[in-house]
TORFIPA-541536 format. One record per residue (C-alpha): residue in one letter; x, y, z. Coordinates in steps of 0.5 Angstrom, whole numbers, padded with zeros to 4 digits, always signed. Layout:
N
AXYZ/...
// end
This chain:
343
X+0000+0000+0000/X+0002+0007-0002/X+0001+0013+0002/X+0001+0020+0002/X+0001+0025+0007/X+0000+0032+0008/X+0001+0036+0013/X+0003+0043+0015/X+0009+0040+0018/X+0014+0035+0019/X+0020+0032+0022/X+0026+0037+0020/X+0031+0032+0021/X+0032+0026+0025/X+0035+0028+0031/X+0028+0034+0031/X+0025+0030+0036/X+0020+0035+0038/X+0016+0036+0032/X+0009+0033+0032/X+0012+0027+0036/X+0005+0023+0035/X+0006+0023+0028/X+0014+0021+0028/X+0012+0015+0032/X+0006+0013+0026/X+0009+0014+0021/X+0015+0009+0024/X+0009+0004+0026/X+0006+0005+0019/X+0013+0003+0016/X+0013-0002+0021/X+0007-0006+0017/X+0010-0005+0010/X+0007+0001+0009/X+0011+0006+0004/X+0009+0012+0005/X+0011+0019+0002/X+0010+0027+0007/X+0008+0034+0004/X+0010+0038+0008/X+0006+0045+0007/X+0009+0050+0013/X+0015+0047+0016/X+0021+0046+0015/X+0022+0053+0012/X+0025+0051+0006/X+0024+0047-0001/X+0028+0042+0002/X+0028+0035-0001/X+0030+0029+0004/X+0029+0023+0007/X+0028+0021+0015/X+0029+0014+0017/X+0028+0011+0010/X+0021+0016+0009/X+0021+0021+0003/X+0020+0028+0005/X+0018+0034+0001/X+0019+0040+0004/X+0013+0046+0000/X+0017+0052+0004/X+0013+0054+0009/X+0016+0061+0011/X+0013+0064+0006/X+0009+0071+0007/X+0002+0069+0009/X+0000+0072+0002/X+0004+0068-0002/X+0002+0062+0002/X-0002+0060-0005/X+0004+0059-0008/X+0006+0054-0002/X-0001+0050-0004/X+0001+0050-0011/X+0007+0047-0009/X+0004+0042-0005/X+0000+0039-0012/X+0005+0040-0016/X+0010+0035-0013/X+0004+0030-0011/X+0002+0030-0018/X+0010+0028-0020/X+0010+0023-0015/X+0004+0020-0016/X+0006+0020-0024/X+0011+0015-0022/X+0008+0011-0018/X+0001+0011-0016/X-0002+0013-0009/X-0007+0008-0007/X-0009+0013-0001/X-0009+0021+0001/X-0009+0022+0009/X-0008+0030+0011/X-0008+0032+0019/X-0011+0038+0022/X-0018+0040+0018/X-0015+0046+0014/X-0010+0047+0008/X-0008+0040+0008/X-0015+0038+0007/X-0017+0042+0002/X-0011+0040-0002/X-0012+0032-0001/X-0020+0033-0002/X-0018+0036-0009/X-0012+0031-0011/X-0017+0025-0009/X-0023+0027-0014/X-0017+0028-0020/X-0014+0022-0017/X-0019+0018-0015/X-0018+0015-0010/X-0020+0016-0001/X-0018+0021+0002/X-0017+0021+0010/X-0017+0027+0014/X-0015+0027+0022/X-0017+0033+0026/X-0011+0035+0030/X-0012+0040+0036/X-0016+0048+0035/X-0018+0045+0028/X-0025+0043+0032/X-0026+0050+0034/X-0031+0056+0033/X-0025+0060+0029/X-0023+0056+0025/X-0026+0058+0018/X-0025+0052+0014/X-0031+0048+0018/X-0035+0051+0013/X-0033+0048+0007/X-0035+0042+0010/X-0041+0038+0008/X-0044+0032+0012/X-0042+0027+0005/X-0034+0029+0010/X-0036+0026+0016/X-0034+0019+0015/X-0027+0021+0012/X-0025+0025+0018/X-0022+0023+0024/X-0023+0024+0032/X-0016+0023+0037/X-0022+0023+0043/X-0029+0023+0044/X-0028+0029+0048/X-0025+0033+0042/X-0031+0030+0037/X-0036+0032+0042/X-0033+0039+0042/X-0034+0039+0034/X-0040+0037+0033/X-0042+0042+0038/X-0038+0047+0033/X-0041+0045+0026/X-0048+0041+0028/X-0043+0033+0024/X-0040+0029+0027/X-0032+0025+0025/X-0034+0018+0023/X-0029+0016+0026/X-0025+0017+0033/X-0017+0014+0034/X-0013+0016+0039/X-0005+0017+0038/X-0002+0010+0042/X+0005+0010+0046/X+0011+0007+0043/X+0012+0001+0048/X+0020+0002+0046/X+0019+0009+0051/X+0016+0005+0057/X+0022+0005+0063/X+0023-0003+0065/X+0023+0000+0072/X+0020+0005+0075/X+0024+0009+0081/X+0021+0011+0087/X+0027+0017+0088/X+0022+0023+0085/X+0025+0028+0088/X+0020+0033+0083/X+0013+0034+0087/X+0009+0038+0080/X+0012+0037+0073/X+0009+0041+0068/X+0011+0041+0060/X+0009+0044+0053/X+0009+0051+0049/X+0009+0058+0053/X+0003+0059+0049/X-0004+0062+0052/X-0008+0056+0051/X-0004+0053+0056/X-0006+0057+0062/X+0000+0058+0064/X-0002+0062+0069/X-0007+0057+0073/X-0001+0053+0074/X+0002+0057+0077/X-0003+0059+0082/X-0005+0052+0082/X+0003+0051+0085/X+0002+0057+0091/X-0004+0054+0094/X+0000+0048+0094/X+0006+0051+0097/X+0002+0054+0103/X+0001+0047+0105/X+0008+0045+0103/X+0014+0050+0104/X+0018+0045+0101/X+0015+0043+0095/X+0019+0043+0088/X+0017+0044+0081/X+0020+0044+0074/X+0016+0047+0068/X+0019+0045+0062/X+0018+0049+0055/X+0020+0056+0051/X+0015+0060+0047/X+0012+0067+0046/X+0010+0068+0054/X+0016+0065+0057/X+0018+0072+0060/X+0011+0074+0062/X+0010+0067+0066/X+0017+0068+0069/X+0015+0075+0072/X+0008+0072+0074/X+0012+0067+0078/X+0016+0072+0082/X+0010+0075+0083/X+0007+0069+0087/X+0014+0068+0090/X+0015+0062+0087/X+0023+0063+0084/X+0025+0059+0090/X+0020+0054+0088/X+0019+0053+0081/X+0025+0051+0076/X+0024+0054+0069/X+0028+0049+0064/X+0027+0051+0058/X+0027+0048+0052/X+0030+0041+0053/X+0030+0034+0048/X+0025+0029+0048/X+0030+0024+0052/X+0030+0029+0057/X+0024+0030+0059/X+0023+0023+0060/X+0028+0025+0065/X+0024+0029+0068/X+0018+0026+0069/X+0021+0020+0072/X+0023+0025+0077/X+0017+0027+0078/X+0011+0024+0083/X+0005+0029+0079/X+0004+0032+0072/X+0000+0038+0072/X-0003+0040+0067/X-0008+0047+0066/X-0008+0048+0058/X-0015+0051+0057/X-0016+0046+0051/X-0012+0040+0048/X-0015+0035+0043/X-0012+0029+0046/X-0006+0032+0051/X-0002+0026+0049/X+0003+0029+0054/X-0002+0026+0058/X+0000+0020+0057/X+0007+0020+0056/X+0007+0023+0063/X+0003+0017+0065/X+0009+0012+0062/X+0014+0015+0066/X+0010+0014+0072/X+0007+0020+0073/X+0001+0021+0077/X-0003+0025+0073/X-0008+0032+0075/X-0011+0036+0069/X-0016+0041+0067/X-0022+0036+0063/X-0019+0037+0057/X-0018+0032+0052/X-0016+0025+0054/X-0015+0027+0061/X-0023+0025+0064/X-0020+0018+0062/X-0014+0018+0065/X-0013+0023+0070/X-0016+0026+0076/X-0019+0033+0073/X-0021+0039+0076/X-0022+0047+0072/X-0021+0051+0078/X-0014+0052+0082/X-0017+0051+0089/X-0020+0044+0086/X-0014+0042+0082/X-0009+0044+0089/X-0013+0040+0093/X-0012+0034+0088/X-0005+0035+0088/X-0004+0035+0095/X-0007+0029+0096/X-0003+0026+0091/X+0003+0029+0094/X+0001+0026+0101/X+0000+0019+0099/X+0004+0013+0099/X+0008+0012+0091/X+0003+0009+0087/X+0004+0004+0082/X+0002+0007+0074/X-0001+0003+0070/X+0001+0004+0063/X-0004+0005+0057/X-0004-0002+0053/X-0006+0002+0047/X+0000+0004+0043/X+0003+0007+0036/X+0002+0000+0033/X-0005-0001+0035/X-0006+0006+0032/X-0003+0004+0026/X-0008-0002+0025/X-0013+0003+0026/X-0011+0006+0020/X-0009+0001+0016/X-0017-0002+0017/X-0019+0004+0014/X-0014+0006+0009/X-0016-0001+0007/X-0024+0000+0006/
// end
């Protein structure tokens, strides 16, 4: 079988782990089942780069393009998937996010004749995303959930339904044979400083803890837009002997920290799927989070500072619990779709 993938963005290179780590991991899994995939990438990497990434042929469309030039980039994007299909015929199109991908892959799979899939990534589900209105119900078994929790917030959004709900699976390769219980981290949070992620409620939500806990260390993990402002905000809070700001750090480092660290706070205001959640949770983690996602499934969850500080202390007083893993990994989301790239 013979796939195409569009996406906004992909892998730079092979040590560029931080990119869309989910879909790295499918296209492995994907690879995996004998699967011979090809990647068009419309916005990053930020140049017409041809190459290769663990034996997958990527093809830049650069995306560092003004956005009133971004058209060139979609004609880019059909000109080398014609080339590559004139060579050697794709039996499938899977795009990710509900935006350019998608209209692309749904112009290319008419002229092709052949199915065209569509995965629902993140705010693609939400009220501001314009290309919502170009769907048809005719769509909708052609599209793609990571949760129920995200499908339910696109039906409320567009009055249809993804036909379909898959969730993203752990790489079994990433899960610790031994978990340890030397986790010196009380709270650990990760991801883009970015207002969606609320970083404020975190923040807020470690000095309640701290009141009862004088000791408490944490470690927040990330770099973006909002970095300066949530680190003022922290000493605002008298948090800079509590709270370790790490930065931007490798995939394989934040493993680290969380096999550090006893729970895994998260605030964000929306996730699709959260699947740091999860990664957090094969570390060992105890998880505490906003209702966001896949977290009602897995995690203790709570909306306000007061209900999520009162979650984390009691986490934080009990004994060391062992986590079990998801049993649901990459391989399973892999034969996921192989049965729907194959109806």
């Amino acid at each position: 079988m013979r796939i195409l993938w569009l996406s906004p963005g992909f892998a730079a290179h092979e040590q560029d782990y931080n990119c869309i780590p989910p879909l790295q991991l499918l296209a492995k899994a994907l690879q995996r089942e004998g699967v011979e995939i090809c990647i068009l990438t419309l916005g990053y990497p930020f140049d017409a780069a041809s190459y290769t990434w663990n034996g997958i042929p990527v093809q830049s469309c650069y995306g560092k393009n003004k956005s009133r030039f971004r058209w060139i980039n979609w004609w880019r994007m059909q000109h080398f998937a014609q080339k590559m299909h004139a060579t050697s015929p794709f039996d499938v199109i899977h795009s990710f996010w509900l935006g350019p991908c998608w209209l692309v892959g749904r112009h290319l799979a008419r002229r092709w004749g052949i199915p065209h899939w569509t995965t629902l990534m993140g705010q693609d589900v939400l009220p501001q995303n314009r290309y919502r209105f170009l769907l048809k119900p005719q769509h909708c078994p052609n599209l793609i959930a990571l949760t129920h929790f995200q499908n339910q917030l696109f039906e409320k959004n567009t009055h249809l339904k993804a036909g379909h709900v898959l969730p993203f699976g752990i790489d079994p390769q990433e899960i610790p044979g031994a978990l340890s219980e030397h986790r010196p981290i009380d709270i650990l949070g990760c991801g883009s400083f970015i207002p969606l992620k609320n970083w404020r409620l975190w923040l807020q939500t470690v000095a309640l803890c701290k009141k009862s806990n004088p000791n408490l260390k944490a470690v927040l993990i990330g770099d973006g837009t909002q970095r300066a402002e949530i680190e003022q905000f922290a000493k605002q809070l008298e948090l800079q002997d509590t709270v370790t700001f790490a930065g931007h750090i490798p995939r394989s480092a934040v493993f680290q920290y969380m096999q550090q660290s006893k729970v895994f706070l998260h605030t964000a205001q929306f996730e699709s799927l959260g699947y740091v959640l999860e990664e957090a949770r094969m570390q060992g983690c105890q998880l505490v989070s906003t209702p966001v996602g896949i977290a009602p499934e897995i995690a203790a969850c709570a909306s306000t500072e007061n209900e999520l500080s009162a979650l984390v202390l009691t986490l934080l007083a009990g004994p060391l619990r062992k986590v079990e893993s998801n049993s649901w990994t990459i391989q399973d989301t892999a034969r996921g779709y192989l049965d729907l790239y194959a109806t």
